[in-house]
Structures are given as structure tokens and as C-alpha cells.
C-alpha positions in Angstrom: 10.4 19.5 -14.2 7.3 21.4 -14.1 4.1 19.9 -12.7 2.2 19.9 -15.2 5.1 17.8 -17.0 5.0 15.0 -13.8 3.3 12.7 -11.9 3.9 11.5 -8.9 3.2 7.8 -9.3 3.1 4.4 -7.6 2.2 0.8 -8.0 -0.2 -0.4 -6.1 -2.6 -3.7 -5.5 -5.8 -2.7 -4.3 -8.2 -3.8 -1.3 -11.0 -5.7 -2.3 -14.3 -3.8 -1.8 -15.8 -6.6 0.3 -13.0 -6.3 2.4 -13.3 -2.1 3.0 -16.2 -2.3 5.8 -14.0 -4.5 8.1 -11.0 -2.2 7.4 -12.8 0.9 8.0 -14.2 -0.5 11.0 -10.6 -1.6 12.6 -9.7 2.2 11.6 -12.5 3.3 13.9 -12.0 0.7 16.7 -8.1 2.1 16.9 -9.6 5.2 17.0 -11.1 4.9 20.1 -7.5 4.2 21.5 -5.7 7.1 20.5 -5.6 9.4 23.3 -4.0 12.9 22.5 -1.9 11.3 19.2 -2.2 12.6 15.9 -3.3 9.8 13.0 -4.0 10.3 9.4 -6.3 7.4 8.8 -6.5 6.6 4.8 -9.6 7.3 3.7 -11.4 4.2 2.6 -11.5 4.3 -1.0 -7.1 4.5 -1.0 -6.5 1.0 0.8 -4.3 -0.9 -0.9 -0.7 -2.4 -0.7 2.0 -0.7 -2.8 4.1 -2.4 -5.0 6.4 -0.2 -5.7 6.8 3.9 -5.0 7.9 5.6 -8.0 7.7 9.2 -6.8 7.6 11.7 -9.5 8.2 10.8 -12.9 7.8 12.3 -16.7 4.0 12.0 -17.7 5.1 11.7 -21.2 6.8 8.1 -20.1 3.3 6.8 -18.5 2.6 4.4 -21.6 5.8 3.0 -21.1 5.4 2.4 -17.3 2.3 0.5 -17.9 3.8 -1.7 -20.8 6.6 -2.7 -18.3 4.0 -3.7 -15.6 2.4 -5.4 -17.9 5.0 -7.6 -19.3 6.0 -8.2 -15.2 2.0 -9.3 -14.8 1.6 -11.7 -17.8 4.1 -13.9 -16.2 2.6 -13.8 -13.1 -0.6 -16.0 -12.2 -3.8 -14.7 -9.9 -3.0 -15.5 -6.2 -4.9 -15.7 -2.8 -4.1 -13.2 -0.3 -5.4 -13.4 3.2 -5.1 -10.5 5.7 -4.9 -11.4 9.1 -3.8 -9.2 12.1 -3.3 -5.4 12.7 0.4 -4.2 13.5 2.6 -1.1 13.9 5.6 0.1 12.2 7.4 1.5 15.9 10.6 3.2 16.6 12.0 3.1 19.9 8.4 2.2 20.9 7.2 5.2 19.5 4.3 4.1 17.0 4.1 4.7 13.6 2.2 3.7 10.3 -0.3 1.5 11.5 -1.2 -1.5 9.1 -3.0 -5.1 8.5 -0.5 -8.1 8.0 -1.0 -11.0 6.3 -1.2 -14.9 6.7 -0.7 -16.0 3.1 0.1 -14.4 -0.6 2.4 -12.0 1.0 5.5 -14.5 -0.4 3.5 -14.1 -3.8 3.2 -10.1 -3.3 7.2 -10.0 -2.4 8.0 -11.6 -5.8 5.7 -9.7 -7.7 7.1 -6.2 -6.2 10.6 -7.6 -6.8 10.2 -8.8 -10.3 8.2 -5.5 -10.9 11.3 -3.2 -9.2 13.5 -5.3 -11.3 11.5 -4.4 -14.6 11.4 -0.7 -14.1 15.0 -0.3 -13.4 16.3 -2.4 -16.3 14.4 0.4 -18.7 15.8 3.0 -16.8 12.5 3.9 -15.1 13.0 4.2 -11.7 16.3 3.3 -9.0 16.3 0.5 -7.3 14.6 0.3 -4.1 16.8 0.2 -1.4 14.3 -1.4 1.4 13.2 -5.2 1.6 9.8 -5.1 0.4 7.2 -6.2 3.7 3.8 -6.6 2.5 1.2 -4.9 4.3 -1.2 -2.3 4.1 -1.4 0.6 5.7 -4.7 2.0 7.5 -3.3 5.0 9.0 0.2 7.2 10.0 1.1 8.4 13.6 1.5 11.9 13.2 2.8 12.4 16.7 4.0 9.4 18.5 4.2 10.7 22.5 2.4 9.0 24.5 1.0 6.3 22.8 0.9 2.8 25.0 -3.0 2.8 24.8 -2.4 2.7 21.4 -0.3 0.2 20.8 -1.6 -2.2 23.7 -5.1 -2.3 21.0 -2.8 -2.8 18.2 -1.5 -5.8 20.4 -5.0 -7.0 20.8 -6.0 -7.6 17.2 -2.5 -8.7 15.8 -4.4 -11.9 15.3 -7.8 -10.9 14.5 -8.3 -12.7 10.6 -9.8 -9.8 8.5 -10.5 -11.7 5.4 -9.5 -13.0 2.0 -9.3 -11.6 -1.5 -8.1 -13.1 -5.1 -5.5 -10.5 -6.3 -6.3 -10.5 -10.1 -4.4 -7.5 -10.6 -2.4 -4.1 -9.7 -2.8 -0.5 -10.5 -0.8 2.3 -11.6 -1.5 5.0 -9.8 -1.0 9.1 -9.7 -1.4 10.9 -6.4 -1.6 14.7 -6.2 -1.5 15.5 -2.4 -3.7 18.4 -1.0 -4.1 19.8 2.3 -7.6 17.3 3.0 -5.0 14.3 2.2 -4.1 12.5 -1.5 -6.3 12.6 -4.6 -5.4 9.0 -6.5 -6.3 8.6 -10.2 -5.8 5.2 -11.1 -4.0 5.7 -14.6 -3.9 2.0 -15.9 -5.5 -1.5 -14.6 -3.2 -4.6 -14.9 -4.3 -7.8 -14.9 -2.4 -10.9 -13.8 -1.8 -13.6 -16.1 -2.3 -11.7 -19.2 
């Protein structure tokens, strides 16, 4: 499939803008705490939570992605979510993506991905996913892992620290073209919840 023929899409719920400062500002606070690792912070105006990865896919089939999202959302009423703690995706304590949790809505964000997954596979779409869905969202990826205790003992500092709420209303469909500077997202269609 040729590029120009593809996108390379994803589903994805979006941080709320009132909410951007305080995750920025965690970003920078790790920051300080990094030593000699590597991380690719995401760049402010890409928070969100995905729903569901969808990798690349025919861009004469978008209308039909967002018709299925939106049949998925207009059963599906507007929810509280709030984010509370930071955390880390480790291996063999080696630390990885590097993300906020939540306290509430992430039941609500489970079903939603599911029923959404469930959608897209039963018009032939996309595969099922093959990992339990765990909502979070990521603030940035550990590019090199050694040596990374100072790290991880900030991460165990804040893995309480409330962030703040937001009313999800909605989710996006999204294309990302990746570049050498990091992803360009275009957000191809809007959702809303509830109809």
C-alpha cells in the first residue's frame, strides 16, 4: 500500500486543555530526575489516552471508521474522568513509558475502548486487540532504561499526587505521520458521546 493510499490511524480521547499546564509541569519535574536516560516526552498539544491503535489503514475507508465510532459513541453517555497519580510501565525494573493513572472513569474508558475494538472488528476494520486495555496516558517513553532508580524513586513520589478532573464528552480519530522531531497528529473526525 502506498503512502499516499494510508494512514496510520488511532483512536484517541484527548486531555483537557485545563488540564495540559499540570501535565506539562509533571513532564518537567521528572525531568529533573532523569540522570543520563533517554525520554521522549510528548509534546503538550498530543496528551491523550488511546482508545484503540489502528496502525495503518486504507484512507479511502476513513468515512467508514468514523461512522463505526460513532454508532459505538451514541450509545455511550458523557463520563467523569479523574487523573490521579504518575506511574511507569517497568520491565525487570527497567523503566519504561511513563504515564498518569486514574482514580475514577477508567472502568467507563475500558468499556468504551472494548465496545469500540469490538465495533471495528465486526466490519472488518481492524484485528482484535490482543492486550487488556489499561487506561492511562502517557507523558513520555524511556528511550534507554540503564540506570534509572532516580527516576523511578520520583515516579514513586507522585503515584498519588491528584492531577485533576475532566468531563470526557468525546474521542477523536486520529492520523499520525511520524518525523524525525517526533509525530504530526491531524485529528481527522471529532466524536461526541451520547449522540
Amino acid at each position: 500500500m502506498s503512502p499516499a493510499a494510508s494512514l496510520r490511524l488511532f483512536f484517541a480521547a484527548p486531555l483537557a486543555d485545563e488540564l495540559r499546564a499540570t501535565a506539562t509541569h509533571l513532564q518537567r519535574e521528572l525531568a529533573e530526575h532523569t540522570g543520563k536516560l533517554r525520554v521522549k516526552w510528548v509534546e503538550a498539544q498530543n496528551l491523550h489516552v488511546t482508545l484503540k491503535f489502528v496502525g495503518d489503514a486504507p484512507a479511502a475507508r476513513l468515512a467508514e471508521f468514523v461512522a463505526t465510532a460513532e454508532a459505538v459513541a451514541r450509545d455511550t453517555a458523557p463520563f467523569s474522568v479523574q487523573y490521579r497519580g504518575v506511574g511507569c510501565f517497568a520491565r525487570r525494573g527497567v523503566p519504561g513509558p511513563i504515564w498518569l493513572g486514574m482514580s475514577e472513569g477508567a472502568g467507563e474508558l475500558g468499556a468504551l475502548a472494548a465496545r469500540l475494538d469490538g465495533a471495528l472488528v465486526a466490519v472488518g476494520l481492524t484485528e482484535a486487540e490482543r492486550r487488556p486495555f489499561a487506561a492511562h496516558l502517557t507523558l513520555g517513553r524511556v528511550k534507554d532504561g540503564r540506570d534509572g532508580e532516580e527516576l523511578m524513586a520520583a515516579i514513586r513520589r507522585l503515584d498519588a499526587k491528584p492531577i485533576g478532573e475532566q468531563m470526557m464528552q468525546g474521542f477523536s480519530l486520529i492520523s499520525s505521520e511520524l518525523t524525525h522531531s517526533g509525530p504530526i497528529h491531524t485529528e481527522r473526525a471529532v466524536v461526541k458521546l451520547g449522540g
